[in-house]
C-alpha positions as CSV (number, residue, x, y, z in Angstrom):
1,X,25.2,23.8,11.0
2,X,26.0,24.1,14.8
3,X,25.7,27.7,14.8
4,X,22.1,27.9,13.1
5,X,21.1,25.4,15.7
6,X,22.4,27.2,18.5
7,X,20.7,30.6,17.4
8,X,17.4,28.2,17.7
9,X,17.7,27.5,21.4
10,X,15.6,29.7,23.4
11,X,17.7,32.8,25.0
12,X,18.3,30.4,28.3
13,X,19.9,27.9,26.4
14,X,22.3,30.0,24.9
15,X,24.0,31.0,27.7
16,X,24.3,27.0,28.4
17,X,25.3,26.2,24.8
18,X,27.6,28.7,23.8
19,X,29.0,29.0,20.2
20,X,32.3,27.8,19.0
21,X,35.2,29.1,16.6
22,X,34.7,28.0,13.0
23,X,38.1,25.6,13.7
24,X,36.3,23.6,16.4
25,X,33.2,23.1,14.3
26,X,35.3,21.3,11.6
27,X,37.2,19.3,13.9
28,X,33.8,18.7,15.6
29,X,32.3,17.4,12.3
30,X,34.9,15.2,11.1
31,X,35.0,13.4,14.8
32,X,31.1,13.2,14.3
33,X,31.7,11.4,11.5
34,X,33.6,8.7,12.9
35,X,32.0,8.0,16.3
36,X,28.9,5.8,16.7
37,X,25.4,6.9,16.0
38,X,22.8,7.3,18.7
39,X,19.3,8.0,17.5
40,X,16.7,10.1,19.0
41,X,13.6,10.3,17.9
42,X,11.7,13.6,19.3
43,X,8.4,14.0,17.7
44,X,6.6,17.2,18.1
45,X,2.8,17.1,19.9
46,X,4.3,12.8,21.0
47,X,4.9,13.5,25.0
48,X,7.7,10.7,24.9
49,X,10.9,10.6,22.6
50,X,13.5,7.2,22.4
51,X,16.6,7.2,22.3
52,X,18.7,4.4,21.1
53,X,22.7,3.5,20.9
54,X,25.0,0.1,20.8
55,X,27.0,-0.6,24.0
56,X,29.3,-3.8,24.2
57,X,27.9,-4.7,21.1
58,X,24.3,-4.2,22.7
59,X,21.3,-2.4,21.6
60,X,20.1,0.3,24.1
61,X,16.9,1.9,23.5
62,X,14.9,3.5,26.2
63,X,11.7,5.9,26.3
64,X,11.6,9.4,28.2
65,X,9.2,12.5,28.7
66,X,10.0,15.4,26.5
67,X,9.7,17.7,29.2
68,X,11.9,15.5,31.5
69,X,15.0,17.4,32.4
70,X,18.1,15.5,31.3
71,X,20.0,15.2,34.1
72,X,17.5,12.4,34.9
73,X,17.6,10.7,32.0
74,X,21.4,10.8,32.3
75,X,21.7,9.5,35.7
76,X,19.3,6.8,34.2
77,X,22.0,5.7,31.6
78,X,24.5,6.0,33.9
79,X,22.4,3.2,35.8
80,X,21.8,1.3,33.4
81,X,25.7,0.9,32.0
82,X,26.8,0.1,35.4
83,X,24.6,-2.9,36.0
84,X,25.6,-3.8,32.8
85,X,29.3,-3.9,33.7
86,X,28.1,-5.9,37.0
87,X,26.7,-8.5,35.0
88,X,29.4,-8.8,33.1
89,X,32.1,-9.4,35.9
90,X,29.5,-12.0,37.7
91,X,29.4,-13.6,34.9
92,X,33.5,-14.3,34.4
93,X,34.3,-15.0,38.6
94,X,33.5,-17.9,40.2
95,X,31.6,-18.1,43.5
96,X,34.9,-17.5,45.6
97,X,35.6,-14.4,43.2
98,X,32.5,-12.9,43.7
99,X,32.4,-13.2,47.6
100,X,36.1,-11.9,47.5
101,X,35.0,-8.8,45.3
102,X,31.7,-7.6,47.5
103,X,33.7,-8.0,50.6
104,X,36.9,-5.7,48.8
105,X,34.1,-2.5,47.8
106,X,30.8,-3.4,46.4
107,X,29.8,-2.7,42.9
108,X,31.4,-0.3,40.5
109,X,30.9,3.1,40.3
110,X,28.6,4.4,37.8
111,X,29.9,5.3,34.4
112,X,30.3,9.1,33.4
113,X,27.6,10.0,30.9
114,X,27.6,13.5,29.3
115,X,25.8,15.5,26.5
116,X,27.6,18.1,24.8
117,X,26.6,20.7,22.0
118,X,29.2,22.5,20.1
119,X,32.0,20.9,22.2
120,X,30.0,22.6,25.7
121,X,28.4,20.2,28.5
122,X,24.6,20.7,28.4
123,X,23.5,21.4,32.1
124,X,21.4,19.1,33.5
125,X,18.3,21.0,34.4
126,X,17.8,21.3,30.3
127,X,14.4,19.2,29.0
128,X,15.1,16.4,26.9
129,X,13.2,18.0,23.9
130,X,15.9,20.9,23.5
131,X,18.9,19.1,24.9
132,X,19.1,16.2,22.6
133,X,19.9,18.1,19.4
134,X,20.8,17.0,16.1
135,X,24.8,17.0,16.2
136,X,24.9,16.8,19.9
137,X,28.0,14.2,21.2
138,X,27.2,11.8,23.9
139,X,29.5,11.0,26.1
140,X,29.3,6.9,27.9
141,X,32.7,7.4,29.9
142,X,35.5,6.9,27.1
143,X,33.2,6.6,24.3
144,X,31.5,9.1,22.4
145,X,28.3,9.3,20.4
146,X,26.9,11.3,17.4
147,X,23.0,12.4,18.3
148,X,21.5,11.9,15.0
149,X,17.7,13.0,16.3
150,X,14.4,12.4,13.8
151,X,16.9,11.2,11.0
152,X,15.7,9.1,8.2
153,X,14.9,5.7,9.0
154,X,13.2,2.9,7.4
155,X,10.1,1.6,9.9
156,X,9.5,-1.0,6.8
157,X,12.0,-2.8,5.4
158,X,11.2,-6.4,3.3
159,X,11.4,-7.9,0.3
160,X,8.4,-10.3,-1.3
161,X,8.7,-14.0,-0.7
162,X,7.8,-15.3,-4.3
163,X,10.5,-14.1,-7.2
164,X,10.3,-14.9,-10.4
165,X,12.6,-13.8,-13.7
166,X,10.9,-11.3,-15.7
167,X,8.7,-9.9,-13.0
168,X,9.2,-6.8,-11.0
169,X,10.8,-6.8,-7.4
170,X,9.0,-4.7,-5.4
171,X,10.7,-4.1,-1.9
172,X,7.8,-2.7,1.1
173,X,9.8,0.0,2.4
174,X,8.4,2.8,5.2
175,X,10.3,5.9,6.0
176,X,10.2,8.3,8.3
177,X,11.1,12.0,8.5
178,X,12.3,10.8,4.7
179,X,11.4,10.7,1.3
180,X,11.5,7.4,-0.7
181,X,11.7,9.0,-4.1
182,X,14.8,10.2,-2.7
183,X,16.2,7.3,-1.2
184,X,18.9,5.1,-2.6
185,X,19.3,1.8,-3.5
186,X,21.4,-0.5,-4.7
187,X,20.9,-4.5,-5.4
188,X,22.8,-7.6,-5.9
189,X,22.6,-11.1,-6.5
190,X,24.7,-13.9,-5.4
191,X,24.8,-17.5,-5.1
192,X,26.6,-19.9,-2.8
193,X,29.3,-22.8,-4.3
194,X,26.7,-25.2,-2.8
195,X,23.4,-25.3,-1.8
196,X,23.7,-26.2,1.8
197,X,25.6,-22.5,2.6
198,X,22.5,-21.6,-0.1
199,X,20.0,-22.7,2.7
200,X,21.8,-21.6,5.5
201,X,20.0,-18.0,4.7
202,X,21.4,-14.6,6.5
203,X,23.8,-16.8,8.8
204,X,26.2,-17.5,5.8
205,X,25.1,-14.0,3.4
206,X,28.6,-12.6,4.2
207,X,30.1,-15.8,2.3
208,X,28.2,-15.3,-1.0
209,X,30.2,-13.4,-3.7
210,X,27.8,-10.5,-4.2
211,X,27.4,-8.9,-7.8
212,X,26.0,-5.4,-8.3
213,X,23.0,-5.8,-10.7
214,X,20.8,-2.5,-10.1
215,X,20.4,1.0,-8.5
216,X,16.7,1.7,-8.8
217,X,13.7,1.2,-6.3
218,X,12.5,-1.6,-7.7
219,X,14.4,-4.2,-9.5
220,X,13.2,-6.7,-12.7
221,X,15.5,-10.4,-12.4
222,X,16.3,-11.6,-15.6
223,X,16.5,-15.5,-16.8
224,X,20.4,-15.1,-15.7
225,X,19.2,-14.5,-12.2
226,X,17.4,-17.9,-11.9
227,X,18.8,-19.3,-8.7
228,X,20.2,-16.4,-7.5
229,X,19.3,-15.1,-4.2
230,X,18.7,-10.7,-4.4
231,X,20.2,-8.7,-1.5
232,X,19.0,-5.2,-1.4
233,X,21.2,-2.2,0.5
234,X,19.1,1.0,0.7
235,X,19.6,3.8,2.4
236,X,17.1,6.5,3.5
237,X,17.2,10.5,2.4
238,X,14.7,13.3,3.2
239,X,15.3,14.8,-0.3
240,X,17.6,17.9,1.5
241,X,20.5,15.4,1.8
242,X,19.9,14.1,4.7
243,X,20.7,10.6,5.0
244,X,20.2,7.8,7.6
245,X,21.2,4.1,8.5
246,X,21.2,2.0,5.6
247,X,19.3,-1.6,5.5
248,X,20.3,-4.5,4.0
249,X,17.5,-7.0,2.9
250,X,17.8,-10.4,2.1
251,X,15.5,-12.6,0.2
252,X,14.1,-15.6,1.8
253,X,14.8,-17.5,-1.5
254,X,16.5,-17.9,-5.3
255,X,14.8,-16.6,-8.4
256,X,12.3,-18.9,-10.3
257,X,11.9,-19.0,-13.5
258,X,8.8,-17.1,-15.2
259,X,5.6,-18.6,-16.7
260,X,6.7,-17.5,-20.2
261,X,4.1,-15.6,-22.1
262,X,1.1,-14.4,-20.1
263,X,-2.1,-12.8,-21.0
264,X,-1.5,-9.5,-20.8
265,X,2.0,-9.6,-22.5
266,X,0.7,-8.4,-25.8
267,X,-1.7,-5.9,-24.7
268,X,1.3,-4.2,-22.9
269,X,2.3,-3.2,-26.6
270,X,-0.5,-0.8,-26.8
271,X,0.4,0.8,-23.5
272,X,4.1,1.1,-23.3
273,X,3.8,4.9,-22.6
274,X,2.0,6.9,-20.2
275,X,-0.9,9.1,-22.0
276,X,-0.2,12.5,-22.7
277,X,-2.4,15.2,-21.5
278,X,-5.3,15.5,-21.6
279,X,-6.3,12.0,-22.2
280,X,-6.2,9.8,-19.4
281,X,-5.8,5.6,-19.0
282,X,-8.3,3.6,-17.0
283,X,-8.1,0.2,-15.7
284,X,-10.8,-2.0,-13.9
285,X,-9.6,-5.2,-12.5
286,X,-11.5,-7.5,-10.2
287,X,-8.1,-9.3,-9.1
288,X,-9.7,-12.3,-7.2
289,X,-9.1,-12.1,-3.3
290,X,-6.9,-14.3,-2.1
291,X,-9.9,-15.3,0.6
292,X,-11.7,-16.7,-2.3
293,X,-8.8,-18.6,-4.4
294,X,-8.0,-20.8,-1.1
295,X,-11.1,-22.2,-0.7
296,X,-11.7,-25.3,-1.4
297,X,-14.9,-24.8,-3.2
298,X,-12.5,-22.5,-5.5
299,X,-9.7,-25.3,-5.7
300,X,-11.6,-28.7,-6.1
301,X,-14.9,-26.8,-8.2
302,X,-14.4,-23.5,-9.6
303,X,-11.1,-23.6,-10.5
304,X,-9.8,-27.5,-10.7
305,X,-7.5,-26.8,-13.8
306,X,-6.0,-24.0,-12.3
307,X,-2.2,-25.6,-10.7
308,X,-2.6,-25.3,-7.1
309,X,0.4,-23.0,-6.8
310,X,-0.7,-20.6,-9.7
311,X,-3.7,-20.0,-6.8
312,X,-1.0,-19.3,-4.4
313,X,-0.9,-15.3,-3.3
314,X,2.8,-15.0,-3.8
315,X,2.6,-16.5,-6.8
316,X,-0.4,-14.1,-8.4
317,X,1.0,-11.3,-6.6
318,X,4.0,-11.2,-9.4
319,X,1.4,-11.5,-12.0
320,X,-0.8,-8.3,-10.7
321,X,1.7,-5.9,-10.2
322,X,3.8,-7.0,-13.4
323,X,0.3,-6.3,-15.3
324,X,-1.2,-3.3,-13.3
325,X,2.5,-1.6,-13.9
326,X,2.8,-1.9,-17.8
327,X,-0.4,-0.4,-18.3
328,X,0.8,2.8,-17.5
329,X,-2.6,3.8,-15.7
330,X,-3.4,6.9,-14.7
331,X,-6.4,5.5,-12.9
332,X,-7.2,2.1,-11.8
333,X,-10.7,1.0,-10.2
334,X,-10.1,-2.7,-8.7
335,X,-12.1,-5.1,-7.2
336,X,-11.9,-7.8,-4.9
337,X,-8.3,-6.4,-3.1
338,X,-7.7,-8.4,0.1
339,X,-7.0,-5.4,2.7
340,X,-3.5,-7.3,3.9
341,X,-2.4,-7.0,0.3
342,X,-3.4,-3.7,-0.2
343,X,-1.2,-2.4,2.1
344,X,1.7,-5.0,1.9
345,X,1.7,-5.3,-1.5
346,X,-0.3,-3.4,-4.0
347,X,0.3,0.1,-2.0
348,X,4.1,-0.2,-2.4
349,X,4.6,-1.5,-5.8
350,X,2.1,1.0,-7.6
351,X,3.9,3.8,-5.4
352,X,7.2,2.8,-7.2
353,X,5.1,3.2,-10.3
354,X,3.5,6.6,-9.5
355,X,0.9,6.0,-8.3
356,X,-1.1,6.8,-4.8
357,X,-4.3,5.0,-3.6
358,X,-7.5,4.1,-1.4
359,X,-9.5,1.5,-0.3
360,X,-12.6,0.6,1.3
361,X,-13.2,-2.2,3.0
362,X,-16.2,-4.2,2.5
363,X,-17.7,-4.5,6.3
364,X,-17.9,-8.5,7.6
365,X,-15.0,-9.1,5.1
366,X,-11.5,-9.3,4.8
367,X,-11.7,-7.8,0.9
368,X,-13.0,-4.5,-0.7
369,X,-12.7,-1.6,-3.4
370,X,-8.6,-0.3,-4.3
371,X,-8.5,3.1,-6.3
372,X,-4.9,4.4,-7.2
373,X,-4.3,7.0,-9.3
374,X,-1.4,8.6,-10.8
375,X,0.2,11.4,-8.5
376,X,1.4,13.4,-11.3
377,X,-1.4,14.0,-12.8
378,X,-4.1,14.1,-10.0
379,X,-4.3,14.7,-6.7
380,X,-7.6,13.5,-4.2
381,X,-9.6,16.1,-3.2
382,X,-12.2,14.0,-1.1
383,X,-13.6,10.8,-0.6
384,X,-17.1,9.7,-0.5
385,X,-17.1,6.0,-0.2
386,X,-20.5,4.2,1.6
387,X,-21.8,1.0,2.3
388,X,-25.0,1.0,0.2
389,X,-27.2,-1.4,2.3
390,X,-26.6,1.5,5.0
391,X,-27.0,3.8,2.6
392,X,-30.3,2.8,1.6
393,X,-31.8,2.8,5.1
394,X,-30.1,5.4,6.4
395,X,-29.9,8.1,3.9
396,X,-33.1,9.9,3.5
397,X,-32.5,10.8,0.1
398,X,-33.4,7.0,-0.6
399,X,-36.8,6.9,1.4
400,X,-38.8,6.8,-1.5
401,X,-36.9,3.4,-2.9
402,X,-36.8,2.5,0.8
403,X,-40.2,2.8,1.1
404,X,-41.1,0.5,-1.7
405,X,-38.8,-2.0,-1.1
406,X,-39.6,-2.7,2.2
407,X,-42.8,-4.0,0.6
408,X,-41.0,-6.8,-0.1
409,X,-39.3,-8.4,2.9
410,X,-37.6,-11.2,1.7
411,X,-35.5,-9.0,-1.1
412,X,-35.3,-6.1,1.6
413,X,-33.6,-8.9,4.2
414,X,-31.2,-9.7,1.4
415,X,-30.4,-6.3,0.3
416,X,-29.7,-5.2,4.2
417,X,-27.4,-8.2,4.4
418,X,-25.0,-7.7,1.6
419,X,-21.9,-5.1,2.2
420,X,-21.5,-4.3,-0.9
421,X,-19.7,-0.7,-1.1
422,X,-19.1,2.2,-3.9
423,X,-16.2,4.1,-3.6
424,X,-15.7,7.5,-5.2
425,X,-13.1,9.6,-5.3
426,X,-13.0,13.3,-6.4
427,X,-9.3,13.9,-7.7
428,X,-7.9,17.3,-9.3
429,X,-6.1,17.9,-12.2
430,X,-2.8,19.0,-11.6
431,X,-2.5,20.5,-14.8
432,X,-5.3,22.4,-14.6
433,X,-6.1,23.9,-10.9
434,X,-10.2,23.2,-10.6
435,X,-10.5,20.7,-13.6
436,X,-11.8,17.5,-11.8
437,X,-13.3,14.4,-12.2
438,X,-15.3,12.0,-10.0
439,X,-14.1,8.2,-10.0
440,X,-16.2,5.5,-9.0
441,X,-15.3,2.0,-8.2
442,X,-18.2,-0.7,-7.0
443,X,-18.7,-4.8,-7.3
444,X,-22.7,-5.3,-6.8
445,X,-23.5,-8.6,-6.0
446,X,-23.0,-11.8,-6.9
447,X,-25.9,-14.2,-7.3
448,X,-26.4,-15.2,-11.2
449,X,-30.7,-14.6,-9.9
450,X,-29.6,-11.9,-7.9
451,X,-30.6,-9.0,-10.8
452,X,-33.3,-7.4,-8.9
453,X,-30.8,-6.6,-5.6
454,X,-28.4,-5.5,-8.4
455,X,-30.8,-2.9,-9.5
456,X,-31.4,-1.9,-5.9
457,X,-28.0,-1.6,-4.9
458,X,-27.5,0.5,-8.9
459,X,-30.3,3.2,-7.8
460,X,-28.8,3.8,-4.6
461,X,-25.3,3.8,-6.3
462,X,-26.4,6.4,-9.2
463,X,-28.6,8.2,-6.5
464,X,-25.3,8.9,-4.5
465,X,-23.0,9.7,-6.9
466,X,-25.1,12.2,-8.5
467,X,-25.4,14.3,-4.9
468,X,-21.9,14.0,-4.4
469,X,-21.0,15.3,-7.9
470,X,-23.7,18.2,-7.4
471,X,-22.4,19.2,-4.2
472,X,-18.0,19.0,-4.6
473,X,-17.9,18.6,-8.4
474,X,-20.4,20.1,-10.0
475,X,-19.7,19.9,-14.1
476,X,-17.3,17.3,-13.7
477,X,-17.3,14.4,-15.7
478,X,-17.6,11.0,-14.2
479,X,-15.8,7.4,-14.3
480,X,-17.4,4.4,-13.6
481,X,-15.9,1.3,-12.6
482,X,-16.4,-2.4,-11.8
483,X,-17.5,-5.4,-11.8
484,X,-21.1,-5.1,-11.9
485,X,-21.5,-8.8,-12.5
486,X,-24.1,-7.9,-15.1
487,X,-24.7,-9.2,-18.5
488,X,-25.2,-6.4,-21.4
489,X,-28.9,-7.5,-21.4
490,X,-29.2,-7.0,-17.8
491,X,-31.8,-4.4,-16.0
492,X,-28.3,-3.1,-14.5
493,X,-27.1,-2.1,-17.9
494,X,-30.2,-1.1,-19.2
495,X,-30.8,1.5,-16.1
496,X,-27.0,2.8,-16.9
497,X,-26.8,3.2,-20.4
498,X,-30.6,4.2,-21.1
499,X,-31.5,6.1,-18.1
500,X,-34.8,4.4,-17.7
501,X,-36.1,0.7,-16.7
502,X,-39.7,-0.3,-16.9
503,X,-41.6,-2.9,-14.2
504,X,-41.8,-5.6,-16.4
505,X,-37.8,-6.2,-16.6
506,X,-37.3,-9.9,-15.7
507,X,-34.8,-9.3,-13.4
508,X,-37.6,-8.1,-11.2
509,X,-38.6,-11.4,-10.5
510,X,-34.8,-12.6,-11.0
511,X,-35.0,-14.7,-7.3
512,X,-37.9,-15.7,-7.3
513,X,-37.6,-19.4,-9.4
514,X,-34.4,-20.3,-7.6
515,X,-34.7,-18.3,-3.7
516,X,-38.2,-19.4,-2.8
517,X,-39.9,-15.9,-2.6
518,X,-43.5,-16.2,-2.8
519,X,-45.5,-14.6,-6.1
520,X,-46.7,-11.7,-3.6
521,X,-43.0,-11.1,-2.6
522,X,-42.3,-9.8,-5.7
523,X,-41.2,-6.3,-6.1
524,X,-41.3,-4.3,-9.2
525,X,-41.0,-0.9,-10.0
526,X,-39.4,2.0,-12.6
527,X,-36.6,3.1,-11.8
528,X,-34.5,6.4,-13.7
529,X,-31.7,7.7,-13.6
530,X,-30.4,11.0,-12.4
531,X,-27.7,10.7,-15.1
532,X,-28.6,10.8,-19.0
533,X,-27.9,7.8,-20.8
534,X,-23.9,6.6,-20.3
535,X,-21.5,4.8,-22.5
536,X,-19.7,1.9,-22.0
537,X,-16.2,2.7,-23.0
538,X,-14.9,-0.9,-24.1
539,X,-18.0,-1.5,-25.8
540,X,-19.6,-5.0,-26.2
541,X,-17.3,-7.8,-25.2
542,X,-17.7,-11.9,-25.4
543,X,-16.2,-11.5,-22.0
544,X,-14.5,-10.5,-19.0
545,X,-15.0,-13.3,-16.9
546,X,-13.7,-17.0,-18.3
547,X,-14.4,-20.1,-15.6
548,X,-14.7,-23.2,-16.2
549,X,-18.4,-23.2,-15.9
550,X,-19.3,-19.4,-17.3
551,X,-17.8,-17.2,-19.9
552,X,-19.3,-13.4,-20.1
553,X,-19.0,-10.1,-20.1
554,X,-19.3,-8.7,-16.3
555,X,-17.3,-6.1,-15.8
556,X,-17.4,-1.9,-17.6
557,X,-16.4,1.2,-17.5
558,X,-19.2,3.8,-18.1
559,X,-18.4,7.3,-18.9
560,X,-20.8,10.3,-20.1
561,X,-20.3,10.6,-23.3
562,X,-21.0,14.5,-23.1
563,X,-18.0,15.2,-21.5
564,X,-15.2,12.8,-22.6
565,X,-14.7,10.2,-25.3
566,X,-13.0,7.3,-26.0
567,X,-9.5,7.7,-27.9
568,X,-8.3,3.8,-27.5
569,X,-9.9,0.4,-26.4
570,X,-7.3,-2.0,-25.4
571,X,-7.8,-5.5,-26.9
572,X,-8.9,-8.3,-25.0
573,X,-6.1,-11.1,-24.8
574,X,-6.7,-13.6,-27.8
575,X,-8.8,-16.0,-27.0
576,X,-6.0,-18.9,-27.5
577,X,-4.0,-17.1,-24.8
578,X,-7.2,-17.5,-22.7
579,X,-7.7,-20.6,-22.9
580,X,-4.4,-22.1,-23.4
581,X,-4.8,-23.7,-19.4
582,X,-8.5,-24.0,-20.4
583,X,-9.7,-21.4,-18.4
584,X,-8.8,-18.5,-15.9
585,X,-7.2,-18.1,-13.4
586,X,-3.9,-19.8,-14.9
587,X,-0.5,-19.9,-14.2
588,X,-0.3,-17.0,-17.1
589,X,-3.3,-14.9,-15.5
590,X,-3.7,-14.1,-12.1
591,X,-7.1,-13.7,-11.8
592,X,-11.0,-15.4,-13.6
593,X,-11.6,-12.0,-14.4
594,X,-9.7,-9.7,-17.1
595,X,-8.7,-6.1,-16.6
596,X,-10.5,-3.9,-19.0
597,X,-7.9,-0.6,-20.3
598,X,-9.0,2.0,-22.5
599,X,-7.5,5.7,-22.8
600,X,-10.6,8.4,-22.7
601,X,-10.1,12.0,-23.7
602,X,-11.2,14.4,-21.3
603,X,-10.9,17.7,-23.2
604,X,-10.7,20.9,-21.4
């Protein structure tokens, strides 16, 4: 290993760092392997790298130029260990001691610090980026150092708050200059004799008898768990066997015991197994943000037989990614995704389940549009996400529906004002190199008399998506997701599924009875659609949304029917299950809405 990295050095350096007999090099690796690490993290195109190592039980860490010749940054170690011993001898004399000690010779002298490479000292006038190399041995006067630079390391490491039995743990874990398909891990549970060493936490974690229970990334407690903290020991790899510092993460609390049976429990039968190509499994799930569920509109009116903790994040976070995992999804459009938890939480427990994804935040909010897909099967080409209020006024392609609804300046003020985004996302087949398909994921507004800024915000939407697919993805099919808050016999649905809606819709004048526009505020116009006539792939449903106060069907997943058809529907949960809390969210269902699944066959 010390030989290839030698022939690396630039012709200078080899005549600094000359090569050893094969002897040395394997007395060389076995001392390595005992000594102390120090890291070293040398990025290329970063001017600064850091370098980091335990003295007297004390971490080190210090930043330097690449290009700074090492004798400096030696002499600044040297520096620094000396004060270090100064302190330390202040610290242990008395007054008298100390007057006794300046007047015998001053301080101490600084410690010898040395970097060596293949058992030779590195000279001093050698830059930091080529001196500090993997392997290399530094020398702090009678201890010695193995230079570990850019290894694996975990810039993540935690485990979720909330656990419950029968409900995937999924630890956040970031590496770097690693792979964390290649990582390994190992977990355990334990429980103190009493509860007060229990509660104690990481202070008292070496006292708790430890049991192996699991080796994989993520780990599933089982009722025998219940009141068992989890410790998690993993260790990062590139892949090439490389490894680096492992990290040992503890949970915050014991495992709780489950709901019992939840909504989706049963529909998980008809997706045990991941589809085989070249059908594919979609999923579109408005999840409920977590900045709507804590409001106390949400807790006192929408949702008042909902248990306040079942509205909890931690809690509903179990219930989502136990769900969204046995689907088996090769696609999944949601809705509603709180940005923290799409990056704390959603992003690392779908990645332990294959898949890779996006988001888009909705502008002026905390929450917005998630699309993950599975990274065996596709990979993203492009992304073409927009806001459409700034589409629409922006984008010339929409002057003409511009034009006309600025004719009405109460509905144009309220269009303007909404953020409601589309996301779309052009992913490849990977079994087939140029076979693609364009997925798009929206949540129009709100408002039950809202339907004529709906059918805005769908022309604009269907507008955009149809240039996008004409210029990246021409003769791709399409997928189209969300929570369109739109009955079946809404304007929305008839523009989507018949092309074509007339003037004399009522949701023209949808606002007008409950928002105050005047008669000559109206707007109403045709509108077509640049797509022919798409299916709904769940068909008709009694609903996707179940309050307390509303029950219907919201939420779809279009498709063109010319280019791919529908192989399986997942059912809807019974409707006992539904209501067994009376409505949703509950502590069996995580959400008021309910993911819709179906598996579509997309021939080539």
């Amino acid at each position: 290993m010390f030989n290839k990295l030698i022939a690396a050095v630039l012709p200078f350096h080899r005549r600094l760092l000359c090569a050893s007999s094969p002897a040395a090099l394997t007395g060389a690796r076995r001392l390595l392997g005992s000594m102390e690490p120090a890291a070293v993290r040398c990025v290329a195109g970063e001017p600064k790298m850091t370098i980091s190592f335990r003295v007297d039980g004390s971490q080190k860490q210090m930043q330097r130029e690449q290009d700074e010749p090492l004798g400096k940054v030696l002499s600044r170690i040297a520096c620094t260990l000396a004060k270090g011993k100064t302190k330390a001898k202040k610290a242990k004399k008395n007054a008298g001691q100390q007057q006794q000690a300046a007047a015998a010779g001053g301080s101490p002298e600084p410690a010898v610090v040395k970097l060596y490479v293949d058992g030779n000292e590195v000279q001093g006038t050698v830059l930091n980026v080529e001196a500090w190399r993997d392997g290399a041995v530094l020398q702090l006067g009678d201890v010695r150092y193995s230079v570990r630079r850019n290894e694996p390391t975990f810039t993540t490491a935690e485990l979720p708050v909330s656990l419950l039995a029968g409900f995937p743990v999924c630890p956040k874990l970031d590496v770097e200059f690693g792979q964390l398909d290649h990582c390994d891990f190992t977990w355990y549970k334990g429980k103190n004799p009493n509860s007060s060493a229990e509660a104690a936490g990481e202070e008292n974690a070496q006292d708790v008898p430890w049991t192996e229970v699991g080796r994989t990334r993520v780990y599933v407690p089982s009722n025998r768990d219940i009141g068992c903290r989890l410790k998690l020991r993993c260790t990062p790899k590139d892949g090439g066997g490389r490894g680096g510092r492992p990290e040992e993460l503890l949970s915050a609390g014991g495992v709780e015991a489950g709901p019992g049976a939840c909504t989706f429990d049963e529909r998980h039968a008809y997706t045990a197994k991941e589809t085989a190509w070249p059908s594919l499994r979609a999923v579109s799930y408005n999840i409920l943000a977590d900045v709507y569920a804590q409001t106390e509109l949400s807790k006192t009116v929408l949702y008042p037989y909902c248990a306040p903790y079942a509205l909890q994040l931690d809690y509903r976070q179990n219930l989502i990614k136990k769900e969204l995992a046995g689907y088996h999804a090769d696609v999944i459009c949601l809705q509603e995704v709180d940005k923290g938890i799409f990056l704390d939480s959603l992003t690392p427990a779908l990645d332990a389940f294959g898949l890779d994804g996006v988001f888009k935040v909705k502008e002026k909010q905390h929450e917005g549009l998630a699309t993950f897909y599975r990274r065996t099967r596709f990979k993203l080409l492009s992304s073409h996400d927009i806001t459409l209020s700034e589409a629409l006024t922006s984008d010339p392609v929409h002057a003409e529906l511009l034009e006309s609804v600025s004719a009405n300046d109460a509905l144009k003020d309220k269009i303007v004002k909404r953020s409601t985004a589309l996301q779309v996302s052009v992913l490849e087949d990977l079994h087939q190199a140029g076979r693609k398909v364009c997925v798009a994921n929206t949540h129009l507004y709100w408002h039950p008399q809202g339907g004529n800024v709906r059918l805005v915000q769908m022309a604009v939407a269907l507008r955009h998506l149809s240039l996008v697919m004409g210029a990246v993805a021409p003769g791709a099919p399409l997928v189209f997701c969300g929570d369109f808050n739109s009955s079946p016999s809404s304007g929305v649905l008839q523009l989507v599924t018949e092309a074509t809606l007339t003037r004399q819709h009522a949701d023209w004048s949808s606002s007008q009875p409950q928002e105050g526009d005047s008669p000559s505020s109206l707007l109403a116009m045709d509108l077509i659609s640049p797509f022919p006539p798409l299916l709904s792939a769940c068909g008709p449903l009694a609903y996707t949304n179940y309050v307390g106060g509303f029950q219907g069907c919201l939420d779809y997943i279009f498709i063109q029917p010319q280019s791919m058809r529908v192989e399986q529907v997942i059912p809807m949960p019974a409707h006992h299950l539904v209501t067994t809390y009376t409505a949703l969210p509950s502590v069996a269902h995580p959400s008021d809405h309910i993911a819709l699944v179906c598996d579509l066959r997309w021939d080539p």
